[in-house]
C-alpha positions as CSV (number, residue, x, y, z in Angstrom):
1,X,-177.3,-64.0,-16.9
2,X,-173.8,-62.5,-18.0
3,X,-171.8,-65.3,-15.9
4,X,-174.4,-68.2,-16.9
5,X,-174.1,-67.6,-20.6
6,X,-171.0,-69.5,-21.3
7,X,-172.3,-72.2,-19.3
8,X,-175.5,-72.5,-21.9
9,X,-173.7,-71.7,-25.3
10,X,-172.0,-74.5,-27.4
11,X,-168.5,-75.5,-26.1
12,X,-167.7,-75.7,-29.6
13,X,-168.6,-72.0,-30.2
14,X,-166.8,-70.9,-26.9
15,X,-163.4,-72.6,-28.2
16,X,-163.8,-71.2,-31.3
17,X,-164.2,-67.7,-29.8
18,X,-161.2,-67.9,-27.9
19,X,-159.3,-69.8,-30.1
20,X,-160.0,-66.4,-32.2
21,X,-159.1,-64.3,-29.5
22,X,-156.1,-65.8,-28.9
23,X,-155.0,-65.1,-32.4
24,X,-156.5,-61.6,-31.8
25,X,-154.5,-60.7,-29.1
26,X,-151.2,-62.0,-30.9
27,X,-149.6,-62.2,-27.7
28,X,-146.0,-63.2,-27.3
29,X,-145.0,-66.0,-26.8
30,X,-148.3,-67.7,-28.5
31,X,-149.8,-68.7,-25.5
32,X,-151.4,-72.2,-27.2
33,X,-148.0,-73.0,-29.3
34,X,-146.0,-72.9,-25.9
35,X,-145.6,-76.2,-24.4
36,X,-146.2,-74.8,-20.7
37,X,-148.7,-72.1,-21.2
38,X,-151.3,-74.2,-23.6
39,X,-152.5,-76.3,-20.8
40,X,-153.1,-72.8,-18.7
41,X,-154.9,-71.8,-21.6
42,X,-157.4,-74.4,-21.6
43,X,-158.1,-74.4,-18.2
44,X,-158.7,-70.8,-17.8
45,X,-161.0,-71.2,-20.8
46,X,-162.3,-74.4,-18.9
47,X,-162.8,-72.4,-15.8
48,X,-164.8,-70.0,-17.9
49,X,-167.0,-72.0,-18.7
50,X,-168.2,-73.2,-16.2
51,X,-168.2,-70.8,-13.5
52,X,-171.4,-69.5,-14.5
53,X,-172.9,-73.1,-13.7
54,X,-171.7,-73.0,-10.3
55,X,-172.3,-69.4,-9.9
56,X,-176.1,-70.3,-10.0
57,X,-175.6,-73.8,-7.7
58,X,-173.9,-71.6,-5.1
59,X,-176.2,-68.7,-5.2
60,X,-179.5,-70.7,-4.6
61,X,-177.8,-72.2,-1.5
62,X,-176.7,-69.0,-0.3
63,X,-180.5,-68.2,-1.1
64,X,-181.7,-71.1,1.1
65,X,-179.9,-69.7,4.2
66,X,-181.9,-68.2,7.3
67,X,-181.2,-65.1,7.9
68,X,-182.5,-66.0,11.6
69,X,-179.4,-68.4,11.7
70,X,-176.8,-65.8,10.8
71,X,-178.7,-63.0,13.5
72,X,-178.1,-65.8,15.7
73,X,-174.7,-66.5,15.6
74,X,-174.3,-62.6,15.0
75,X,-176.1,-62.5,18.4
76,X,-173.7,-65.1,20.2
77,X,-170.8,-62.9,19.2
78,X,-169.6,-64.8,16.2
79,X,-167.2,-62.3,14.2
80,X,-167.7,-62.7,9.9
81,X,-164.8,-65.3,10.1
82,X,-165.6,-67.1,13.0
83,X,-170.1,-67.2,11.3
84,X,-168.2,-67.8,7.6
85,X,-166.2,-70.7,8.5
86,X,-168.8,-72.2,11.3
87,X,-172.1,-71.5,10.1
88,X,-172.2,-70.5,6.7
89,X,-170.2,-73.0,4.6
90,X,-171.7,-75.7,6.5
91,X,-174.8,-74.4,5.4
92,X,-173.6,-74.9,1.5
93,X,-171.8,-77.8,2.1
94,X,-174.4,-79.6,0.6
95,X,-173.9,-77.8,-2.7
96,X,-170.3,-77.5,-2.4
97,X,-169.9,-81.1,-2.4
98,X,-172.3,-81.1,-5.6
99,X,-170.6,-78.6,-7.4
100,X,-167.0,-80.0,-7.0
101,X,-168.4,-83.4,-7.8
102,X,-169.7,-82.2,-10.9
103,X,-166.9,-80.1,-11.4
104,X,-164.2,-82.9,-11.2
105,X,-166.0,-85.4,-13.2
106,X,-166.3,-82.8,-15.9
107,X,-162.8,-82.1,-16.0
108,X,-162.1,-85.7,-16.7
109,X,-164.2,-85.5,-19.3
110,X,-162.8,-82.7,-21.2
111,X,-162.2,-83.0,-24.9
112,X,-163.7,-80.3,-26.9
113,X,-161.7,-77.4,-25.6
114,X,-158.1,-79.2,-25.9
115,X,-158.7,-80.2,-29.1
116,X,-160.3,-76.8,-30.9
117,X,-157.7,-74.9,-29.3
118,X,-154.1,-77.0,-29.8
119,X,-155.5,-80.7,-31.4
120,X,-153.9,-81.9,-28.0
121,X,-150.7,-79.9,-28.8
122,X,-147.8,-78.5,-28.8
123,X,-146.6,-81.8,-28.5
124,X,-149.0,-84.2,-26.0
125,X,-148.9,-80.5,-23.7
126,X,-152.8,-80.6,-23.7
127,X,-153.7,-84.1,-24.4
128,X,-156.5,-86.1,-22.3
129,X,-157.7,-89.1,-21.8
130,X,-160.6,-88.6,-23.8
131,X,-158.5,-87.3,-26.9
132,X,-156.8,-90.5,-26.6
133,X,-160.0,-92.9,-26.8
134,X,-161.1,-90.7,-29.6
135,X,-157.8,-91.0,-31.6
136,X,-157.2,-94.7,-30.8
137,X,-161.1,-94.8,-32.5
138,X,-161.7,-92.7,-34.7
139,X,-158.4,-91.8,-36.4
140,X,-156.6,-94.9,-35.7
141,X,-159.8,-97.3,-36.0
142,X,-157.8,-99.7,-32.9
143,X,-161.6,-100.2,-31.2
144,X,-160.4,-102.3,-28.4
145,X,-157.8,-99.5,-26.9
146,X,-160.6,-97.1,-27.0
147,X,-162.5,-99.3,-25.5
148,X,-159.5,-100.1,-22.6
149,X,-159.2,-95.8,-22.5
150,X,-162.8,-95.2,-21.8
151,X,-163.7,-98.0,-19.5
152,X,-160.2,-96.8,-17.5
153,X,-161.6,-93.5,-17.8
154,X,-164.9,-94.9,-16.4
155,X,-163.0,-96.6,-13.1
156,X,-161.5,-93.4,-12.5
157,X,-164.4,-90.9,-12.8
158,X,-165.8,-94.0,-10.8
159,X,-163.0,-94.5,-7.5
160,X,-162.9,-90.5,-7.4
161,X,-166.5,-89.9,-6.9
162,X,-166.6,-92.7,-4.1
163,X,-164.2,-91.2,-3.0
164,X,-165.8,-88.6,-2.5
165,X,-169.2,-89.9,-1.6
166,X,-167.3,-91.5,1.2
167,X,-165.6,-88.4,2.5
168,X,-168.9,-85.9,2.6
169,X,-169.9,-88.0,5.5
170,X,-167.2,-85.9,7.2
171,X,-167.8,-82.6,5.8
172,X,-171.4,-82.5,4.5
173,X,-174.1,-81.2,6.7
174,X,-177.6,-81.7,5.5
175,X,-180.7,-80.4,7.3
176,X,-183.4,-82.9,8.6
């Protein structure tokens, strides 16, 4: 439950908090008003976040595995490497390729976090795509380039996931 609850409390809250701690810490240089640490920031703060998500997606697929298949290819003289890389992943390939489907979409879509922590600063260091629509529309009031950002946005989010929907043919292994 420890790993989970960032994953279930506000984003809003959780950017505050670290936003906080960040000022807390009083770290030198300022990790958000340098130019090429902010955008570390925000991802480890990102990463955070959601690991808890896909702590709980990769743990009920770890659940879901036979012990009888391990003891079997522990019996056919498959070393932890060899039963890692042959038998286990492909038996949470199936939630791997959900959780870094998820995960990549999500990151697309990131705005709260950037924008709590640095307003997209210093500079454009931790801008996104999404703080772009919402500043062409809601600061700027230019409708149509938000419109243009988030329907770009869309056809991106869009060719990566067929992308890769069209590659876990290859990789995926799903029982019958």
């Amino acid at each position: 439950m420890l790993f989970f609850i960032p994953a279930i409390t506000p984003m809003v809250a959780n950017a505050v908090i670290w936003k906080l701690l960040f000022q807390l810490v009083g770290t030198e240089p300022n990790l958000l008003a340098d130019g090429s640490t902010a955008l570390l920031s925000v991802v480890a703060m990102s990463v955070w976040q959601g690991f808890g998500y896909n702590m709980i997606v990769f743990s009920a697929a770890i659940n879901e595995m036979s012990p009888s298949v391990l003891e079997a290819a522990s019996l056919d003289g498959a070393t932890g490497l060899r039963r890692l890389v042959s038998v286990q992943l492909p038996l949470i390939s199936p939630a791997l390729f959900f959780a870094t489907t998820m995960t990549v979409i999500s990151s697309m879509q990131v705005f709260t976090q950037p924008y709590i922590l640095t307003a997209g600063g210093p500079g454009n260091a931790t801008e996104t795509l999404v703080m772009t629509v919402y500043q062409a529309g809601f600061q700027s009031r230019e409708l149509g380039l938000a419109a243009a950002g988030a329907w770009v946005l869309f056809a991106i989010i869009l060719g990566v996931t067929a992308v890769q929907f069209l590659g876990q043919k290859r990789w995926v292994h799903y029982e019958s």
